[in-house]
C-alpha positions as a Markdown table, in Angstrom:
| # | Residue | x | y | z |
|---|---|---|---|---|
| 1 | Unk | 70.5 | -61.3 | 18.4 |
| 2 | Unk | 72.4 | -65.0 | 18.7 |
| 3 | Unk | 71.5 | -64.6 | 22.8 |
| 4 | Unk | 67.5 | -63.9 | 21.5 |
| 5 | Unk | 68.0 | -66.6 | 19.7 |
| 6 | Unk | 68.9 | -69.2 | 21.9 |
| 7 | Unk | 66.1 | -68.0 | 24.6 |
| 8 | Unk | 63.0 | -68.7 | 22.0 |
| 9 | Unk | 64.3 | -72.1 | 21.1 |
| 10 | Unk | 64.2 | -72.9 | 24.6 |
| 11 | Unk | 60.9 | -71.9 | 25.0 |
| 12 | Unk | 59.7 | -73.6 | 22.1 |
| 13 | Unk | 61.0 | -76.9 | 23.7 |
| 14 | Unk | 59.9 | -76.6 | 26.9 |
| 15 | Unk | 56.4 | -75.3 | 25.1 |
| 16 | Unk | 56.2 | -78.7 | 23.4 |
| 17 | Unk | 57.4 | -81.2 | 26.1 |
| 18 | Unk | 54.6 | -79.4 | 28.2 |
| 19 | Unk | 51.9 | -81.0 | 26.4 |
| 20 | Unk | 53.2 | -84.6 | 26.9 |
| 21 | Unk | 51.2 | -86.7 | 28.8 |
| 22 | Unk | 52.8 | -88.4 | 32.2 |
| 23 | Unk | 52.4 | -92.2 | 33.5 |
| 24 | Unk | 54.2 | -92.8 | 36.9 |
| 25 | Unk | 55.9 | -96.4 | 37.0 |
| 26 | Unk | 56.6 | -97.6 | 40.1 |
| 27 | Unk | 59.8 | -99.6 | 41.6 |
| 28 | Unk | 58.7 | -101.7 | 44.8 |
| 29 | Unk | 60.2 | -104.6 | 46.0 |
| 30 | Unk | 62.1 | -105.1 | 42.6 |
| 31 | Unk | 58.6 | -105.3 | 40.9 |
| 32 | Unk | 57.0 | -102.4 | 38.5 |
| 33 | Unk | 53.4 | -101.3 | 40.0 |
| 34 | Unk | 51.8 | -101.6 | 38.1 |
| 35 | Unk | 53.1 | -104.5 | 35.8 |
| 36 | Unk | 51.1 | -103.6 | 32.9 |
| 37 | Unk | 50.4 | -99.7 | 32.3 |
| 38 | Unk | 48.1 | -99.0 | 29.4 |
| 39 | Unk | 49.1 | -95.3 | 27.9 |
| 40 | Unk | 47.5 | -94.2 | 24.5 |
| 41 | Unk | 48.4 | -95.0 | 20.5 |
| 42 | Unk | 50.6 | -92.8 | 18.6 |
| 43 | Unk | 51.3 | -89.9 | 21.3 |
| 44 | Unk | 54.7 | -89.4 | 22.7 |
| 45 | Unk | 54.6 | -89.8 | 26.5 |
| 46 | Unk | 56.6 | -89.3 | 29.2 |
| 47 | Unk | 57.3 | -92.3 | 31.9 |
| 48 | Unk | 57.9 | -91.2 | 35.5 |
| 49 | Unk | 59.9 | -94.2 | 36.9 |
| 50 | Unk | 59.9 | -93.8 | 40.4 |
| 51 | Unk | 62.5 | -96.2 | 42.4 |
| 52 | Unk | 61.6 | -97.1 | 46.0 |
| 53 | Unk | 63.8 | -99.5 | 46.3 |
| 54 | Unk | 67.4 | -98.1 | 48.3 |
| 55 | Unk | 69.1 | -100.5 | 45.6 |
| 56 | Unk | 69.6 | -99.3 | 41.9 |
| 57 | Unk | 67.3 | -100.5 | 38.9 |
| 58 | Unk | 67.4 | -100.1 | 35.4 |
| 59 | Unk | 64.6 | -99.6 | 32.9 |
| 60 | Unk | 65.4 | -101.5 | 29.6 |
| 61 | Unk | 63.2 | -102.5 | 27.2 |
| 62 | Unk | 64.8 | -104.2 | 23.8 |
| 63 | Unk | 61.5 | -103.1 | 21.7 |
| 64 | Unk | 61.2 | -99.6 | 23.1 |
| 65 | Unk | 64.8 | -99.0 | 22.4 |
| 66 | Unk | 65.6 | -97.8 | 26.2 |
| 67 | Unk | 67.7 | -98.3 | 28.7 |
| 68 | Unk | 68.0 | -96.4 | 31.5 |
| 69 | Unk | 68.9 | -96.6 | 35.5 |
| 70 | Unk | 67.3 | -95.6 | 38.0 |
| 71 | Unk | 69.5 | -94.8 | 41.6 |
| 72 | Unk | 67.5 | -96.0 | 44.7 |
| 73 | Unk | 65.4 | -93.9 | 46.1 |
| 74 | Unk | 64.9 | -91.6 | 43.0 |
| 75 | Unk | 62.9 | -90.7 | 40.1 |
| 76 | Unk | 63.6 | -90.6 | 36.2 |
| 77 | Unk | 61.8 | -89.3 | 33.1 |
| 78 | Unk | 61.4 | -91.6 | 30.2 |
| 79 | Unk | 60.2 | -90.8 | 26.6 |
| 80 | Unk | 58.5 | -93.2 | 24.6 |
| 81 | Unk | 56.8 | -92.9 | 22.0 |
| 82 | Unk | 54.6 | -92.2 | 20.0 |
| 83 | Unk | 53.6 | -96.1 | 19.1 |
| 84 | Unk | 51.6 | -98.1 | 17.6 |
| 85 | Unk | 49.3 | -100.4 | 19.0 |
| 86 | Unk | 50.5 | -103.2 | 20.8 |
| 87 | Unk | 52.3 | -104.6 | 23.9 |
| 88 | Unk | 55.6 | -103.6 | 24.4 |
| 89 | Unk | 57.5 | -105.3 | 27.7 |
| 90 | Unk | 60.1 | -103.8 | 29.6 |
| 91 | Unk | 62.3 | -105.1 | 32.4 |
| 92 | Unk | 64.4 | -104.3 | 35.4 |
| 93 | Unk | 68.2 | -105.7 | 34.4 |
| 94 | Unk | 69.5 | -105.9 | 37.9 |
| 95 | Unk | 66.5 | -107.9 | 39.2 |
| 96 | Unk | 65.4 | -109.9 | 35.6 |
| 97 | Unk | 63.4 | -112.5 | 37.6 |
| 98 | Unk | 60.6 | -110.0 | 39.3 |
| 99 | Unk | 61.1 | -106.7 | 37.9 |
| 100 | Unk | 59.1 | -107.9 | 34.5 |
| 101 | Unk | 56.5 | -105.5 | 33.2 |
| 102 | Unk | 54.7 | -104.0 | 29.8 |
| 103 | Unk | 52.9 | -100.4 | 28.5 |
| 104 | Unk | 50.1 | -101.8 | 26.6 |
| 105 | Unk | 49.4 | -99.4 | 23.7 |
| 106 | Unk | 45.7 | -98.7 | 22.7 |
């Protein structure tokens, strides 16, 4: 029963993280492509963050509450959401001076 137990919660949350929408956020050149990324109002999403870069990046952003690194050459999942309407920026910490960028919320 506990094992039958533990096998429909899992399906229940990979059931609802199914139906979350995906943006893919590039690393090139210590930039985000593209800087600004416009994803919708109040709908949890999910942020592909794709580093091309061979060096480490991180993802942080102070008003989405995230931080998160990304090794070269790899890919992470971020969750945001769901917001409000707005413009929320986001930054690469190793590289502060180009890797600048912002989801704009409609």
């Amino acid at each position: 029963m506990r094992l039958m137990l533990v096998l429909l919660l899992g399906l229940f949350s990979v059931a609802a993280f199914a139906d979350v929408p995906e943006f893919k956020l590039v690393i090139r050149n210590h930039r985000f492509v593209p800087a600004e990324l416009v994803i919708p109002a109040n709908t949890k999403v999910r942020l592909m963050v794709v580093n091309e870069d061979a060096t480490p990046e991180e993802f942080e952003s102070h008003e989405l509450n995230r931080e998160k690194v990304v090794t070269g050459k790899a890919t992470i999942a971020v969750y945001v959401g769901p917001l409000k309407p707005g413009r929320y920026p986001f930054f690469g910490d190793f590289h502060q001076d180009s890797a600048q960028g912002a989801l704009i919320v409609r």
